[in-house]
Every structure is written in C-alpha cells, then in structure tokens.
CHARMM-style PDB file with segment names, atoms N, HN, CA, C and O in Angstrom:
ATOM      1  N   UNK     1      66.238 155.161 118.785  1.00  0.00      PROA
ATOM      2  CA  UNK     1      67.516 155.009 118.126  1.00  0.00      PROA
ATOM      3  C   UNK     1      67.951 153.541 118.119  1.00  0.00      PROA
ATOM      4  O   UNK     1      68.484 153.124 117.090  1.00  0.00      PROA
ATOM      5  N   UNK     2      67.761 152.619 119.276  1.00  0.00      PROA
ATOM      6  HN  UNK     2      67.329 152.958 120.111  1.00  0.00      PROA
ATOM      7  CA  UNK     2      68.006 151.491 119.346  1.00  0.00      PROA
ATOM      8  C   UNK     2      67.372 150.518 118.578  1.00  0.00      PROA
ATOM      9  O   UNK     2      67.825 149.399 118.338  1.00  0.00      PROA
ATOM     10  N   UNK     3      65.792 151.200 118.016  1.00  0.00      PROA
ATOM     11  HN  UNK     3      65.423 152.109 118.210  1.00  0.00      PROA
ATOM     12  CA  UNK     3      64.849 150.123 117.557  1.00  0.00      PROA
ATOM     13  C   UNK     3      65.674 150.401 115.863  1.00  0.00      PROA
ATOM     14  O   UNK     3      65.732 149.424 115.115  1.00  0.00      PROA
ATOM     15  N   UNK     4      66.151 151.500 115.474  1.00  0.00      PROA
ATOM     16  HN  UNK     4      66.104 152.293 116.081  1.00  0.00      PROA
ATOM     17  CA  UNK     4      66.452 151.814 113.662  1.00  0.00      PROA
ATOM     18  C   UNK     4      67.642 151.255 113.826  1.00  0.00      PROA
ATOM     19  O   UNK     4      68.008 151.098 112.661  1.00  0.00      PROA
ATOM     20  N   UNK     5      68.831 150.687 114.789  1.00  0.00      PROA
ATOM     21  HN  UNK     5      68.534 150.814 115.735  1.00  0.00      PROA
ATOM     22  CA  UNK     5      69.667 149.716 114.596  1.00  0.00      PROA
ATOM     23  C   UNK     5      69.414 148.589 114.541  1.00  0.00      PROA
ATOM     24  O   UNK     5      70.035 147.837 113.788  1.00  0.00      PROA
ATOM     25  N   UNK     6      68.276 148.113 115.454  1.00  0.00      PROA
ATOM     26  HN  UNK     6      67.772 148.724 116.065  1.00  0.00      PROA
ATOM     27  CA  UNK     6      67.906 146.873 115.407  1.00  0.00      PROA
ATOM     28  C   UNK     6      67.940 146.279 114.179  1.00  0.00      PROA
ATOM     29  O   UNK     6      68.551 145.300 113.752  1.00  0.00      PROA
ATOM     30  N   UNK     7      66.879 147.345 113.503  1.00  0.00      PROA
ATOM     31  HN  UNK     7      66.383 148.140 113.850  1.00  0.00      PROA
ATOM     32  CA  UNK     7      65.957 147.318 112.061  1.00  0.00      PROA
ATOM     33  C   UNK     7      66.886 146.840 111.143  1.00  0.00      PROA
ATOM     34  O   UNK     7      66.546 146.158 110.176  1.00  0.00      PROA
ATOM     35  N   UNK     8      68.270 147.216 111.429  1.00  0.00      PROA
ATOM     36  HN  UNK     8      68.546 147.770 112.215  1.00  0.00      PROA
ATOM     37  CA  UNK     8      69.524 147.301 110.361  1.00  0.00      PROA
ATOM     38  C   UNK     8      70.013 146.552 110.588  1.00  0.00      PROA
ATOM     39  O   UNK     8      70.794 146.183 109.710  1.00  0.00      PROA
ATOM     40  N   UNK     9      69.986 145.811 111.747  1.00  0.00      PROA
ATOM     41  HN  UNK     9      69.352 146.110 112.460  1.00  0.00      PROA
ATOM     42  CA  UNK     9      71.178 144.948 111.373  1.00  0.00      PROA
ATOM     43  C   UNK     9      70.229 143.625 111.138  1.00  0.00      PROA
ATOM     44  O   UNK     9      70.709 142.601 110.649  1.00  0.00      PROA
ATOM     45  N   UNK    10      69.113 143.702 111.447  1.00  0.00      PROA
ATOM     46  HN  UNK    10      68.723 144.533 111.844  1.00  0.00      PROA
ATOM     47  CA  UNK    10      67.852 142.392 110.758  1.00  0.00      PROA
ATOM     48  C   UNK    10      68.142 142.584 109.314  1.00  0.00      PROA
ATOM     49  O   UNK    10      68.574 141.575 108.757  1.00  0.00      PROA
ATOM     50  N   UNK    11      68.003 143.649 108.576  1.00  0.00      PROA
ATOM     51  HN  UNK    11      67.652 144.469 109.029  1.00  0.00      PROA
ATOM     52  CA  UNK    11      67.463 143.409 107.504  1.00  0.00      PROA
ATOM     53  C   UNK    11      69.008 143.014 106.675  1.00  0.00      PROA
ATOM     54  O   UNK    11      68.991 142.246 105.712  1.00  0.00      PROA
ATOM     55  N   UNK    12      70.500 143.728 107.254  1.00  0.00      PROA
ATOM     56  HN  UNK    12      70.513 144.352 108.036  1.00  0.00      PROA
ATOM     57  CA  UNK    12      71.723 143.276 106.594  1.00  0.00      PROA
ATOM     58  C   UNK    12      71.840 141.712 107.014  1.00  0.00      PROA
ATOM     59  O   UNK    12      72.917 141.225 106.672  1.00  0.00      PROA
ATOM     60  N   UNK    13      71.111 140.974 107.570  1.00  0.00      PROA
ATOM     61  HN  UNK    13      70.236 141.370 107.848  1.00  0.00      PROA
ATOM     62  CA  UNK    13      71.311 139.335 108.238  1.00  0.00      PROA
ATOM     63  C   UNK    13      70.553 139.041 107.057  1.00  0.00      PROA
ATOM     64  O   UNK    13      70.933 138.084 106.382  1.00  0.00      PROA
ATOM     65  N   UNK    14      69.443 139.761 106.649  1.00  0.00      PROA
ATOM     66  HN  UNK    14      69.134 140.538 107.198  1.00  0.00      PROA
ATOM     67  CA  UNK    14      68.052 139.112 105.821  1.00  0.00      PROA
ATOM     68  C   UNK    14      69.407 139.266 104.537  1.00  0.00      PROA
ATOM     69  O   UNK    14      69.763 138.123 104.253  1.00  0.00      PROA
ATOM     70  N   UNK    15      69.924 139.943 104.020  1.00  0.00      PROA
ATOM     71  HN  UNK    15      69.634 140.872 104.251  1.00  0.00      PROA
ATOM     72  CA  UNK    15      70.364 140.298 102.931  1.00  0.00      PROA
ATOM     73  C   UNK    15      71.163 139.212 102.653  1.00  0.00      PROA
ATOM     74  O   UNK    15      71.077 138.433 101.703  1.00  0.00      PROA
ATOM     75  N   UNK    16      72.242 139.237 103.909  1.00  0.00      PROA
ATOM     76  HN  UNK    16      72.311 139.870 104.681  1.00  0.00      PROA
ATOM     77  CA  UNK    16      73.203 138.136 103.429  1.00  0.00      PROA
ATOM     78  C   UNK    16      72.627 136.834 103.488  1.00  0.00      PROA
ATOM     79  O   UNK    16      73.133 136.023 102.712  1.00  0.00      PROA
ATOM     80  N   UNK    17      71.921 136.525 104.036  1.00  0.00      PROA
ATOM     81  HN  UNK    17      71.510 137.184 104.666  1.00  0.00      PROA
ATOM     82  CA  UNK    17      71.366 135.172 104.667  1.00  0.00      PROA
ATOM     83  C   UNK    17      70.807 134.520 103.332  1.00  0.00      PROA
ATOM     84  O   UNK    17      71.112 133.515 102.690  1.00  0.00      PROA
ATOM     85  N   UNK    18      69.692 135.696 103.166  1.00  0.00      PROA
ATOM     86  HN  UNK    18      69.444 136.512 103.688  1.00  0.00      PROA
ATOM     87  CA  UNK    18      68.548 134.916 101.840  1.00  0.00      PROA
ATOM     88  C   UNK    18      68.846 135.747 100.441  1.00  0.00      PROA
ATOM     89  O   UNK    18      68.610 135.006  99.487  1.00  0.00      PROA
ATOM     90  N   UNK    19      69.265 136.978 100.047  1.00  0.00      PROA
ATOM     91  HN  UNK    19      69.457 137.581 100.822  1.00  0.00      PROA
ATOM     92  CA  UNK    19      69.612 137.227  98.891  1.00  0.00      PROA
ATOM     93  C   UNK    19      70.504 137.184  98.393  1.00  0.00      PROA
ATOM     94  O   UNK    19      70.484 137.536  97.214  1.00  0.00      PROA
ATOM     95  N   UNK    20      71.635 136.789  98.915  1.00  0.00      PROA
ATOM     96  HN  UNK    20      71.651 136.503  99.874  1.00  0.00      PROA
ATOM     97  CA  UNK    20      72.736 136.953  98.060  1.00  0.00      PROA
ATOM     98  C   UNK    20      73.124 135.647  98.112  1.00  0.00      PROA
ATOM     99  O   UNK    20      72.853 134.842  99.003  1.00  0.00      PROA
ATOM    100  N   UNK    21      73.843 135.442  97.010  1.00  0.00      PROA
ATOM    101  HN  UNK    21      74.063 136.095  96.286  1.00  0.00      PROA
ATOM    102  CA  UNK    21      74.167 134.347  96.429  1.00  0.00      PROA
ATOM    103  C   UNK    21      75.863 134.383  96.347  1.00  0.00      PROA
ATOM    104  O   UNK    21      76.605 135.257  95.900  1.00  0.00      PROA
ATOM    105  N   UNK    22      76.162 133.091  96.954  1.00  0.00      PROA
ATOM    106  HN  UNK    22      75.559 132.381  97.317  1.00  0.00      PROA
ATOM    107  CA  UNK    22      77.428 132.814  97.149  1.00  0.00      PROA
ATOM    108  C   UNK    22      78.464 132.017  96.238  1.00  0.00      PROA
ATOM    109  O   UNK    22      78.369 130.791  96.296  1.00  0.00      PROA
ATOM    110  N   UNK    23      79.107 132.372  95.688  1.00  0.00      PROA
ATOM    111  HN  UNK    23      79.184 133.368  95.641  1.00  0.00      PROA
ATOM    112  CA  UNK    23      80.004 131.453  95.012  1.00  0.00      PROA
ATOM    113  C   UNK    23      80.577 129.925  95.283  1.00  0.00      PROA
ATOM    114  O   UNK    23      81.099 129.487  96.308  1.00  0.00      PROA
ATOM    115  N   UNK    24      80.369 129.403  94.304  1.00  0.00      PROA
ATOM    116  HN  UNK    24      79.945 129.759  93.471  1.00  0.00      PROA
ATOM    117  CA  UNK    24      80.885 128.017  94.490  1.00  0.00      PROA
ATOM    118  C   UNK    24      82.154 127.565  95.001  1.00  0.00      PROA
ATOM    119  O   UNK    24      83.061 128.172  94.433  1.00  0.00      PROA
ATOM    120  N   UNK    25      82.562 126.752  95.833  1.00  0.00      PROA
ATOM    121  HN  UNK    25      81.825 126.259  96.294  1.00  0.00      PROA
ATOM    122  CA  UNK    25      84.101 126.346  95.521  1.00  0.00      PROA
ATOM    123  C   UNK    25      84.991 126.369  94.740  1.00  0.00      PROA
ATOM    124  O   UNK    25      86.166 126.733  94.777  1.00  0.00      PROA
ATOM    125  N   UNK    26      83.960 125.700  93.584  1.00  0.00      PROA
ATOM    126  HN  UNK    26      83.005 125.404  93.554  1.00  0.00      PROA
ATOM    127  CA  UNK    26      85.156 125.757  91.967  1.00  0.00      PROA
ATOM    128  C   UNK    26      85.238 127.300  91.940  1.00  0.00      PROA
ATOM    129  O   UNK    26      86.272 127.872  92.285  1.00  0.00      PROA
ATOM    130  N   UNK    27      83.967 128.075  91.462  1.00  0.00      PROA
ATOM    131  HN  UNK    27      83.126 127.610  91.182  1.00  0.00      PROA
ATOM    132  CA  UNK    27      84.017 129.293  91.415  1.00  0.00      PROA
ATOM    133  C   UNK    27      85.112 130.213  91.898  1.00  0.00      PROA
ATOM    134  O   UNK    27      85.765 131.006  91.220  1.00  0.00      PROA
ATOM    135  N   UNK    28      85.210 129.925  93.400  1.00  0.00      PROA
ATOM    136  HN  UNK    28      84.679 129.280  93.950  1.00  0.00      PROA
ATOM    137  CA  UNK    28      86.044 130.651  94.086  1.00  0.00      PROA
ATOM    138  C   UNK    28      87.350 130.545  93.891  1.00  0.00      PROA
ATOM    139  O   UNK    28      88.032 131.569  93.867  1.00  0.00      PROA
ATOM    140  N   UNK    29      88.026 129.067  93.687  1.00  0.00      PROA
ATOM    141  HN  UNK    29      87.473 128.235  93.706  1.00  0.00      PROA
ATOM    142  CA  UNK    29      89.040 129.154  93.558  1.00  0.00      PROA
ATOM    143  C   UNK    29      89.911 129.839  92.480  1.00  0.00      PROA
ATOM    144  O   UNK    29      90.924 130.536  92.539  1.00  0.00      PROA
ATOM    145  N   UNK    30      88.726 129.134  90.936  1.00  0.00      PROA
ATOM    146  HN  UNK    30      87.904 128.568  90.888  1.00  0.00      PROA
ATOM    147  CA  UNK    30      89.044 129.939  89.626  1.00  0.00      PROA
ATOM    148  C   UNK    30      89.424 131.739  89.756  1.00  0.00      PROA
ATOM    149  O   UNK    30      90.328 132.367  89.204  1.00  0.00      PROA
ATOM    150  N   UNK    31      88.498 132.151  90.570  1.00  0.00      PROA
ATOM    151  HN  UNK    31      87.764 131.640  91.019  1.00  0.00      PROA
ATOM    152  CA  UNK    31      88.399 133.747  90.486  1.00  0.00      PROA
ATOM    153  C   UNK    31      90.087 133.750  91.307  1.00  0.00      PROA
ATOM    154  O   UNK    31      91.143 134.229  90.895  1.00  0.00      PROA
ATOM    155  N   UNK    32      89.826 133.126  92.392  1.00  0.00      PROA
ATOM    156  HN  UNK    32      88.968 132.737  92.727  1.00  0.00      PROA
ATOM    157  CA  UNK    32      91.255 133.218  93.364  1.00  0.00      PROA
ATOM    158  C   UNK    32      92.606 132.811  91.966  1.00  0.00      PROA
ATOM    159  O   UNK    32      93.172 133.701  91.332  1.00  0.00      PROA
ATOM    160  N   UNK    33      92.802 131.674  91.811  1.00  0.00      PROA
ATOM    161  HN  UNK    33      92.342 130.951  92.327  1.00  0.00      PROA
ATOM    162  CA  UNK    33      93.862 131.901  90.332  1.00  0.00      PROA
ATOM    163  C   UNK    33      94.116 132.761  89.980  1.00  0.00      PROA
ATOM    164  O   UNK    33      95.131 133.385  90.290  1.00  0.00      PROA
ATOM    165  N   UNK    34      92.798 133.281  88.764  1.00  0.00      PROA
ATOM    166  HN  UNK    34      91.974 132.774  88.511  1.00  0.00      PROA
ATOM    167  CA  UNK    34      93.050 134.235  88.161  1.00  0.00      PROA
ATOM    168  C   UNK    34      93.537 135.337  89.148  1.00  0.00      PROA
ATOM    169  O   UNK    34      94.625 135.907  89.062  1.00  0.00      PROA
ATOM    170  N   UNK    35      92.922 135.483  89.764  1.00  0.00      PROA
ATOM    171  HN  UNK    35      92.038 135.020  89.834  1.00  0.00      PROA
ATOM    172  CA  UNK    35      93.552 136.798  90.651  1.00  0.00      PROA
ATOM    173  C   UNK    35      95.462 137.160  90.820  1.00  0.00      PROA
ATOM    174  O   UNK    35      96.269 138.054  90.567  1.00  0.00      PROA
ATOM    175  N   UNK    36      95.401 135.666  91.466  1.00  0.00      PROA
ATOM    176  HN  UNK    36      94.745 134.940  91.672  1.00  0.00      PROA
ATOM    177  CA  UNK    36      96.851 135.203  91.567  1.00  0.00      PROA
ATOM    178  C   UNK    36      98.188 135.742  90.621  1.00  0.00      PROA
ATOM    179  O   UNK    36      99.179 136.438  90.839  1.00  0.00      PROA
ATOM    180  N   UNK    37      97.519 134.871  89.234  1.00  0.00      PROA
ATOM    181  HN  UNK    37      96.714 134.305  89.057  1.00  0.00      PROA
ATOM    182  CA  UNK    37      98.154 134.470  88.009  1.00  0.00      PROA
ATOM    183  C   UNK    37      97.963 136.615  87.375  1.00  0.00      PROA
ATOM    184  O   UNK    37      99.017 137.122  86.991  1.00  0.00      PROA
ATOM    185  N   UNK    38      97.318 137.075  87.367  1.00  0.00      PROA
ATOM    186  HN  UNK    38      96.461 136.663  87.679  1.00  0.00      PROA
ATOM    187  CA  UNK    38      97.199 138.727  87.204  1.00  0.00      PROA
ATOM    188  C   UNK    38      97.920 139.445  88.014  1.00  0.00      PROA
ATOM    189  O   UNK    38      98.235 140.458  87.389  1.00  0.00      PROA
ATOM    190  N   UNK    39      98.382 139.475  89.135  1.00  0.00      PROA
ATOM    191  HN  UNK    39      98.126 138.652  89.643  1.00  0.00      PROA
ATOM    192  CA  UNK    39      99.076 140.041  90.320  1.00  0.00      PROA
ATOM    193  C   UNK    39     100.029 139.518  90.056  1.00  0.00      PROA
ATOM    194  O   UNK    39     100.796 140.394  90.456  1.00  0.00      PROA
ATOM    195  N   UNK    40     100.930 138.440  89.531  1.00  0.00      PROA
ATOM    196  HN  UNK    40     100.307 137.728  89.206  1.00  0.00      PROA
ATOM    197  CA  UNK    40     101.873 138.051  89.249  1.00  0.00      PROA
ATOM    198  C   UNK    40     102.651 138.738  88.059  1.00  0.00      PROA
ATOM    199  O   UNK    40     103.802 139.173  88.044  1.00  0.00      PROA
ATOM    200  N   UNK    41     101.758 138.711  87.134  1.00  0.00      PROA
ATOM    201  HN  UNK    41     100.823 138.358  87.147  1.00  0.00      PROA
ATOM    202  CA  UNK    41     101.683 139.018  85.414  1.00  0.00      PROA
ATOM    203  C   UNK    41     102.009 140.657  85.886  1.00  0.00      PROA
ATOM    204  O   UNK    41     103.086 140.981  85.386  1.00  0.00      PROA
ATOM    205  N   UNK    42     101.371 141.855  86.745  1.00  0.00      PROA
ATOM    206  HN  UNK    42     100.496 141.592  87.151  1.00  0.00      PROA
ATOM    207  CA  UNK    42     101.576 142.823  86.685  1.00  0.00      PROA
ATOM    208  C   UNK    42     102.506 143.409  87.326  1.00  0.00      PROA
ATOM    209  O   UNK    42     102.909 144.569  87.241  1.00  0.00      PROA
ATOM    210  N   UNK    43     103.083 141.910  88.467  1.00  0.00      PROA
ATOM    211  HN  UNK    43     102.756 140.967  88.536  1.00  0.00      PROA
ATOM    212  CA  UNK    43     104.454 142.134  89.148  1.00  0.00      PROA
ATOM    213  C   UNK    43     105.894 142.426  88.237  1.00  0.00      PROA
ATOM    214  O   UNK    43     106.825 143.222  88.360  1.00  0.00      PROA
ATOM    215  N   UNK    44     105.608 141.520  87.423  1.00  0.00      PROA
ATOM    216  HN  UNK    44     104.852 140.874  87.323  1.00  0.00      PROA
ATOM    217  CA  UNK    44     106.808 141.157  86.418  1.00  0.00      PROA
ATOM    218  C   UNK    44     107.156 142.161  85.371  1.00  0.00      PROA
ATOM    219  O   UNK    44     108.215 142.267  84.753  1.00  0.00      PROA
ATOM    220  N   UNK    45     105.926 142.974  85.271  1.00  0.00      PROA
ATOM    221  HN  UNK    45     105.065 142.888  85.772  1.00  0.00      PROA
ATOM    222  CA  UNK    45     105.746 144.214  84.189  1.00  0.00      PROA
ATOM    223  C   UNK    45     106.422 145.516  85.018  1.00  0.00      PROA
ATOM    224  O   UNK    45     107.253 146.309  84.575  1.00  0.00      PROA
ATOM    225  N   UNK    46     105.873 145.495  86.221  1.00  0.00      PROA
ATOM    226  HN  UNK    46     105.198 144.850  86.581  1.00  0.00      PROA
ATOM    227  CA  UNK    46     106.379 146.693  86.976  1.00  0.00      PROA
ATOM    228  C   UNK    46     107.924 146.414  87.260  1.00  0.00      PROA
ATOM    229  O   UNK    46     108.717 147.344  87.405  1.00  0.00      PROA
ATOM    230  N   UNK    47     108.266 145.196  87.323  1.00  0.00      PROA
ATOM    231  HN  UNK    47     107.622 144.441  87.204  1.00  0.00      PROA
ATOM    232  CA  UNK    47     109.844 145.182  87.991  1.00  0.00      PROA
ATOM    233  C   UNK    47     110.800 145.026  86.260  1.00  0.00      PROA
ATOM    234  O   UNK    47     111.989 145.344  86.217  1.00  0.00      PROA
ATOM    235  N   UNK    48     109.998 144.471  84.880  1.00  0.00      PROA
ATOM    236  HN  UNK    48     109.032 144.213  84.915  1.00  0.00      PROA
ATOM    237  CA  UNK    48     110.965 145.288  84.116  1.00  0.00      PROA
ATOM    238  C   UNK    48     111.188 146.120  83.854  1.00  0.00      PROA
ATOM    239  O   UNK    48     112.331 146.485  83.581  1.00  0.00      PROA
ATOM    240  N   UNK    49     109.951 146.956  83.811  1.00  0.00      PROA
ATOM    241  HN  UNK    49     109.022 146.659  84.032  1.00  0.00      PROA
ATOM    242  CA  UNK    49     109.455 148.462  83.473  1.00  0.00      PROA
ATOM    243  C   UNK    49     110.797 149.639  84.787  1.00  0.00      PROA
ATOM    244  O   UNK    49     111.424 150.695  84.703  1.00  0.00      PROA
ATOM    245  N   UNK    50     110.611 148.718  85.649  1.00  0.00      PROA
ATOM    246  HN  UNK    50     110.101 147.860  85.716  1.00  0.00      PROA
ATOM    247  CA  UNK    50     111.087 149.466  86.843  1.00  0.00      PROA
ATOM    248  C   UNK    50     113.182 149.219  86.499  1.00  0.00      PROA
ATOM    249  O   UNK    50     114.046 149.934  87.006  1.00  0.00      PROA
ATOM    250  N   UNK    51     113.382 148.298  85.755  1.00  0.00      PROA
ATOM    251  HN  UNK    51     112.680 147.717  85.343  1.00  0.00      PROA
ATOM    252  CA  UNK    51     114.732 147.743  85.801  1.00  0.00      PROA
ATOM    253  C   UNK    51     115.260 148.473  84.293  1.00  0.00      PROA
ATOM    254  O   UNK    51     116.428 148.858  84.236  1.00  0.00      PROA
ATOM    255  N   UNK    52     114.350 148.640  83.089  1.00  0.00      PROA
ATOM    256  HN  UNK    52     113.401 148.328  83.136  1.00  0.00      PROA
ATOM    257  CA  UNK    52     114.825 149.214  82.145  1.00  0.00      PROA
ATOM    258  C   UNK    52     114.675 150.861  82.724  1.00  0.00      PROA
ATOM    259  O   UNK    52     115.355 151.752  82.217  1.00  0.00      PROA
ATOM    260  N   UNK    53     113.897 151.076  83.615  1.00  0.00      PROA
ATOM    261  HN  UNK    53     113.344 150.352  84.027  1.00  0.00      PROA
ATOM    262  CA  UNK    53     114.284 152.600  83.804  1.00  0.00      PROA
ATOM    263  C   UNK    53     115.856 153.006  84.578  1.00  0.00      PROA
ATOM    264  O   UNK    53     116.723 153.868  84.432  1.00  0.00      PROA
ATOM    265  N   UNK    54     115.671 152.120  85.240  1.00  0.00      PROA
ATOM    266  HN  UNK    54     114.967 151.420  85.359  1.00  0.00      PROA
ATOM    267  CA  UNK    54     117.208 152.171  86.383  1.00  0.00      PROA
ATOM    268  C   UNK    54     118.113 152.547  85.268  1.00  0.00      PROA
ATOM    269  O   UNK    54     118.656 153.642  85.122  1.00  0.00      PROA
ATOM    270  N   UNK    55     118.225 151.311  84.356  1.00  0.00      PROA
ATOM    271  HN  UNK    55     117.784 150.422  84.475  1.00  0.00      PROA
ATOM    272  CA  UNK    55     119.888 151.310  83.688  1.00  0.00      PROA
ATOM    273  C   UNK    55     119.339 152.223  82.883  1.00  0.00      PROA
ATOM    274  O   UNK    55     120.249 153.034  82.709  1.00  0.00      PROA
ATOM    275  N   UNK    56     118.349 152.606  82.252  1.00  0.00      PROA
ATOM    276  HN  UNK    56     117.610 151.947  82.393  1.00  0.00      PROA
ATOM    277  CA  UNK    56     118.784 154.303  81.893  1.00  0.00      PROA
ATOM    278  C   UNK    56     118.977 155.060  82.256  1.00  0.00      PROA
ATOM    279  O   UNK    56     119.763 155.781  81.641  1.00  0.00      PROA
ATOM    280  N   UNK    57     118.400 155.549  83.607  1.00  0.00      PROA
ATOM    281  HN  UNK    57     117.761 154.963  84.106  1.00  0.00      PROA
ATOM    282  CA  UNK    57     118.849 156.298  84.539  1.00  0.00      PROA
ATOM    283  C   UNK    57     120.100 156.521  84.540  1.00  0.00      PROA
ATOM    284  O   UNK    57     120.543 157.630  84.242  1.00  0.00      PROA
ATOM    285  N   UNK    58     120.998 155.335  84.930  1.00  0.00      PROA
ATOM    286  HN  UNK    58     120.638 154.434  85.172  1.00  0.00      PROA
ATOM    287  CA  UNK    58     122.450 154.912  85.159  1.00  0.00      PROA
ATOM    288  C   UNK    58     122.949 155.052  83.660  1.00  0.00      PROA
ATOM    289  O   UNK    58     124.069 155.545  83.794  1.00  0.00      PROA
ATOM    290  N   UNK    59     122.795 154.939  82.754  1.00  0.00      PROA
ATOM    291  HN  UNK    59     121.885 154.539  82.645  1.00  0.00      PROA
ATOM    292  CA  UNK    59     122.984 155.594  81.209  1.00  0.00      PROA
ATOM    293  C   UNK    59     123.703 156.610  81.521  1.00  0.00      PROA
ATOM    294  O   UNK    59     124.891 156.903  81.655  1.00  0.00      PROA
ATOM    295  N   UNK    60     121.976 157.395  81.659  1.00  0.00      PROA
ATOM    296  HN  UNK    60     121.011 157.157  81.550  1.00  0.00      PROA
ATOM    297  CA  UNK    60     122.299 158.945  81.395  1.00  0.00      PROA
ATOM    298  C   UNK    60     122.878 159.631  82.161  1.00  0.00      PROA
ATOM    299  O   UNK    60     123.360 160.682  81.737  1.00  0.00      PROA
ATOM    300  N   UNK    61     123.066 159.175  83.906  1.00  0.00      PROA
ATOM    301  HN  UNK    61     122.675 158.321  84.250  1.00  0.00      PROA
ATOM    302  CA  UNK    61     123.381 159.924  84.458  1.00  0.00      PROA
ATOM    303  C   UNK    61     125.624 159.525  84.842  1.00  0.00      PROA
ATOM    304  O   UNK    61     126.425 160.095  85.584  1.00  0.00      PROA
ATOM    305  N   UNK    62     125.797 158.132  83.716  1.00  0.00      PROA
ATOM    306  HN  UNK    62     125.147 157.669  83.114  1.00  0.00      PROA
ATOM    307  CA  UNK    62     126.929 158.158  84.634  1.00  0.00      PROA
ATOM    308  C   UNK    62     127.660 157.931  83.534  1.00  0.00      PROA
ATOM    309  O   UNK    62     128.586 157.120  83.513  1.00  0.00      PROA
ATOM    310  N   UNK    63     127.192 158.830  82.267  1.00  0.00      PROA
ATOM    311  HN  UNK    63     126.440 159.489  82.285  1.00  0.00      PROA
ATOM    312  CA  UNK    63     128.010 159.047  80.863  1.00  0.00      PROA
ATOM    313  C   UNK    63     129.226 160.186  81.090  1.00  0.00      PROA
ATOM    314  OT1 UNK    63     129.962 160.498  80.154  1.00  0.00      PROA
TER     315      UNK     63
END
C-alpha cells in the first residue's frame, strides 16, 4: 500500500515538474484582469438587476 502511494505521488511531482506548462507573468496577470474586470462587470448587473427588482417589489406591494 505504501509502495502505490509512493508511485503517486512520484509520478504527480513528474507531472507538475516536467509536463505541464506554466503561464507567463504577462500571461497571468492578463487572465488575473480579465478575471477582475468580469467579476466586477457581473457585480454591477446583479446589484441593478437586484435594485430594479426591490422598487418593484416596493411598487407593487405599497400601492
């Protein structure tokens, strides 16, 4: 049992170590932005979305 963990955690070291390929700085940051600048964009949608429901709410319910 000890030797098929071993095995695993060699070959997840081999994986990250030599196959996978890491993003650049620039890379990273761009993706990080965008990320940013989208989480922002879908903040602003949910809190009008969320503010035109209120005052209808308050419309309908305090006619």
């Amino acid at each position: 049992m000890f030797k098929k963990f071993a095995t695993y955690c060699k070959a997840c070291y081999e994986e990250l170590a030599f196959k996978t390929t890491w993003p650049t700085r620039k890379e990273l940051t761009h993706t990080a932005i965008v990320v940013l600048i989208a989480s922002i964009v879908i903040a602003l949608i949910v809190f009008v979305e969320d503010t035109v429901f209120d005052n209808l709410m308050k419309l309908i319910y305090h006619s």
